[in-house]
N, C-alpha and C positions, 0 to 999 in steps of 0.2 A: 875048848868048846867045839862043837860040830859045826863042821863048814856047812852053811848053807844058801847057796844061791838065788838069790832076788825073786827070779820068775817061782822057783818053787815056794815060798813061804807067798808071795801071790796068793798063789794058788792054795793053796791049801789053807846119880852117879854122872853127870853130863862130863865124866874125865876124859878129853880125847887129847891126842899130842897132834896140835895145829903145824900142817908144815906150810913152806911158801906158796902164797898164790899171786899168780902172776893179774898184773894189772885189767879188765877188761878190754879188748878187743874193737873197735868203730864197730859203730850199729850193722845189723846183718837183718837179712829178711829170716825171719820166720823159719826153726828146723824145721823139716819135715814130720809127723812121725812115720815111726819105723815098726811091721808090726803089730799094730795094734797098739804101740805104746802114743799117750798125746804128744799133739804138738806145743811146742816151747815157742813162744816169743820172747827171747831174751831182752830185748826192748823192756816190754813188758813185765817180766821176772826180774828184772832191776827195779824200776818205778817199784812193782812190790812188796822188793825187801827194803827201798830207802823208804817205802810210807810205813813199812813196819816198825823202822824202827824210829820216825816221828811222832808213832801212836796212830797212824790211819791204817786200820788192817784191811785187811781183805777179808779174812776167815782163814783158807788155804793157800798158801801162796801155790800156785800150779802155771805161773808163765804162760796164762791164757785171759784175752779181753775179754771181758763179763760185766753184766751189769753191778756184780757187788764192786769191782776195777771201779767201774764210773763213778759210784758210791763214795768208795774211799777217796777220789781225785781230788770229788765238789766240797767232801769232810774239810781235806788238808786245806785245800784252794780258800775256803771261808777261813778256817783261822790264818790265814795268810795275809789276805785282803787282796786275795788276785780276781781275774774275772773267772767265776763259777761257771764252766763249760764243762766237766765231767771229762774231759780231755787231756791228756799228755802233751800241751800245748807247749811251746819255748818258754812261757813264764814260771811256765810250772816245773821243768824240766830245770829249771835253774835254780829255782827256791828248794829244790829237793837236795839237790846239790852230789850230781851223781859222782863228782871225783869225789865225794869223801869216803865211798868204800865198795871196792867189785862186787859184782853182783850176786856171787860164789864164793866158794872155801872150800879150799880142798883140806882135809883133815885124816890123821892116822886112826881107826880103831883101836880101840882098847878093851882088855878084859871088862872096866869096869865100865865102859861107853855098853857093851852087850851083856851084861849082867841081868837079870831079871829082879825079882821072879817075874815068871809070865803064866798065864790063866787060859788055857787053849786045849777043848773048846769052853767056853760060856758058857754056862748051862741056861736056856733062855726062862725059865721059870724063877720065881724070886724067891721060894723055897728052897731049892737049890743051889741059888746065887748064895742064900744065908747059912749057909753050911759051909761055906769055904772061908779062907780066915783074909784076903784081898782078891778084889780084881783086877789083877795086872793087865800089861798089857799083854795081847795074845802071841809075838811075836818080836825078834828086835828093829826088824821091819817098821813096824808097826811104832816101837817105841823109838824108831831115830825120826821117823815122820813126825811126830811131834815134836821131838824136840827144836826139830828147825823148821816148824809151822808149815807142814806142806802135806804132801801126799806121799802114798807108798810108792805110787804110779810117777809121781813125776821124780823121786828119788831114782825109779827104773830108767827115767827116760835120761835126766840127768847125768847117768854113769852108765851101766846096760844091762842087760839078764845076766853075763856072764860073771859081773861083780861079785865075790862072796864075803858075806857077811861073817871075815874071821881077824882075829886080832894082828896087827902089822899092815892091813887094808887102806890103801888109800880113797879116799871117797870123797865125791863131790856135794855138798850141802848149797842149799840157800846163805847168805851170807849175815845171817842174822843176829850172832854170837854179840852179848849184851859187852859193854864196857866195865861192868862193874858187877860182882857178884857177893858184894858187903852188903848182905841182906840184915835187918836190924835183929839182935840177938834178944827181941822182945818174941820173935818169931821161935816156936819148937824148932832143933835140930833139925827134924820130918821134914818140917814144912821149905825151911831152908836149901833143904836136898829137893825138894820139888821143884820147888822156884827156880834152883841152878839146872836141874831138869833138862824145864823148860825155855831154859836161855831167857827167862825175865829180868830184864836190868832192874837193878836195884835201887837205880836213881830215878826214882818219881816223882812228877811235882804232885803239891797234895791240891785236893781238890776241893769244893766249896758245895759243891753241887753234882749231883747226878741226874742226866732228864734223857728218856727213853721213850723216842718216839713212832708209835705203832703206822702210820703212814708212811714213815722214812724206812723203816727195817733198821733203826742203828741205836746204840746207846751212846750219848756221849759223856765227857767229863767236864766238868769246868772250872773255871778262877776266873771270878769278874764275869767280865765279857770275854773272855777269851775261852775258847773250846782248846783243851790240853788234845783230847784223843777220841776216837770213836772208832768207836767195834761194831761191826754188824752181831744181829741178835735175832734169836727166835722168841718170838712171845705171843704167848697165847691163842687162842682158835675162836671159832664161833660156838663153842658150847664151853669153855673156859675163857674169857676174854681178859685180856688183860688188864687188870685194874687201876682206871684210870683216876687219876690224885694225886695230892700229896704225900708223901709217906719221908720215913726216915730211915736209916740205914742203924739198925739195933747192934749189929756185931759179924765178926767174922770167923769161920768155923773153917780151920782149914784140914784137909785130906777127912772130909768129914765120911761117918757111915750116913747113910739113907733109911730110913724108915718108910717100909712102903705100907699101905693104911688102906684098904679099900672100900674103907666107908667113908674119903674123901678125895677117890679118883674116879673121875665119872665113868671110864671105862673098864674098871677094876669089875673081876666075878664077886661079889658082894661077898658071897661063901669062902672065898679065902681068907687065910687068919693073915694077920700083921707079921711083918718078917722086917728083921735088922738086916740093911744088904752091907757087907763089909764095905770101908774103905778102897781106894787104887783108882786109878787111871780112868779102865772103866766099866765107874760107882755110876750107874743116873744121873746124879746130879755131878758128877767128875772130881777133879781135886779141890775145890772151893765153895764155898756156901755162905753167900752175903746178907744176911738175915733182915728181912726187912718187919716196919712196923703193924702190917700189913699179915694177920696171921695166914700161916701156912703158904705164906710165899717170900721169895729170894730172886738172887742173883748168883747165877752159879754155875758151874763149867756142864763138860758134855762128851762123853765115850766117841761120838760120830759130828765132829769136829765138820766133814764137808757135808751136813746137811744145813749147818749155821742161816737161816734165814732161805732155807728151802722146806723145810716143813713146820708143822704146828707145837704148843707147849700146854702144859697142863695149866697154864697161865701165868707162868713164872717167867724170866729171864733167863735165856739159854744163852750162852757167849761158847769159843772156842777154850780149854784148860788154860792155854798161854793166857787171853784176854782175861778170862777172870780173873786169873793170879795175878797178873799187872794192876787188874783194877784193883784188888785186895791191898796193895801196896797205895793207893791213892786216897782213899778212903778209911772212915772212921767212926766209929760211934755217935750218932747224932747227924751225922752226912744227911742233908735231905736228900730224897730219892723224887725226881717228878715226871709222872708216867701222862705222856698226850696223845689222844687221840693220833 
């Protein structure tokens, strides 16, 4: 495969052979950035691959304090029973239980870690889109950022421009790599390969409930009284609003195509005809589709992973690919779904 360096794919299969990584380091202030590349609070880039992988995400992990950081804190902190301060407090700091795994991983590339196919460019029209037979991802850039739930930018800042994206490559990831990848063989082969992807642990607890709250920005999961996980989410606008109720969770479509209709998107040219947009990565609705009882609306992933709960939805549930595919794995036929104000 052609060598290609970080900065320029910028600009313009999850098989890896894991080598040692040395233990984290005592806390440090804040890298610098370099460049133009961001800055990293490793501090911080820890807290948010241990909440990732208690089920309190972030959205991107990017090693920067944000209000979805705070989010996720007061997520974990509540199913904890600690005090709810949105902060990296010592209690919190302790329940997360940072010796259980470095913050990083260094990892070797491999032929089939950078395999495609890839879709670059995207044609932005949905006639176009429906002529091609997937939408991959546009880059391996692109597709190793999701795999370890972050950005392309902070994979930059993480390692440097001069890194190249070729097999025998040593590279620094997020440290998010699931324990288990015995995904249930009720799941398509496909789907399985996706899930491995995406470093989705395969140990879910199952859930009782889903309630999705439009004031918090988050969806979360439950058993009992206990909140399993929560995802930040995009849902719906002031001219799609998110439909507030009961509902139930009808089924789950995984690496689904899209259908796009625009005699029921209010911003759709009326005059355009209905088009099947293929499957991949990024499909509209992304690699998962949680069909709710609630016609013409779901739960279901997202091509632009760091908008998560920065912009509006057609009134559906937007999660990042990882978050929905985790949740697809909690969930089940009959699941209520309860959407609050």
């Amino acid at each position: 495969m052609k060598r290609l360096a970080w900065a320029a794919i910028l600009m313009g299969g999850a098989a890896m052979a894991q080598a040692p990584t040395s233990a984290p380091s005592s806390p440090t202030a804040p890298k610098p950035a370099t460049q133009g590349l961001p800055a990293i609070d490793r501090n911080v880039l820890h807290a948010q691959v241990l909440l990732d992988r208690h089920g309190f995400t972030v959205g991107t992990i990017d090693g920067r304090d944000s209000p979805a950081f705070a989010k996720a804190l007061r997520g974990f902190q509540s199913a904890r029973d600690l005090p709810v301060t949105g902060k990296l407090d010592p209690a919190t700091l302790r329940a997360l239980n940072p010796g259980m795994r470095p913050a990083t991983v260094t990892l070797t590339l491999s032929d089939r870690a950078l395999a495609g196919p890839y879709t670059n460019p995207i044609p932005k029209e949905y006639a176009d889109q429906a002529k091609l037979t997937t939408l991959g991802y546009r880059s391996p850039l692109e597709k190793l950022a999701e795999m370890f739930h972050t950005t392309p930018a902070t994979l930059v800042a993480l390692n440097s421009r001069e890194t190249m994206l070729s097999p025998g490559t040593r590279v620094v990831f997020p440290n998010i790599l699931p324990a288990s990848r015995a995904y249930p063989d009720t799941w398509s082969p496909e789907y399985r390969q996706t899930l491995a992807n995406l470093n989705v642990d395969a140990s879910q607890p199952q859930a009782d409930r889903v309630v999705v709250d439009k004031s918090e920005g988050w969806l979360r999961a439950y058993a009992g009284d206990r909140i399993l996980a929560q995802f930040p989410a995009t849902m719906g606008s002031s001219h799609d609003p998110l439909p507030i109720g009961k509902w139930t969770i009808q089924g789950v479509a995984p690496n689904p195509d899209w259908q796009y209709n625009p005699a029921i998107l209010r911003h759709a040219d009326k005059s355009d005809s209905k088009e099947i947009v293929p499957p991949g990565p990024n499909n509209p609705v992304g690699v998962v589709w949680i069909d709710l009882s609630k016609e013409h609306y779901g739960i279901h992933g997202t091509p632009e992973p760091q908008n998560i709960g920065k912009t509006e939805s057609n009134g559906c549930i937007r999660l990042t690919n990882w978050d929905a595919a985790r949740l697809s794995l909690m969930v089940k036929p009959g699941t209520p779904a309860i959407f609050q104000p």
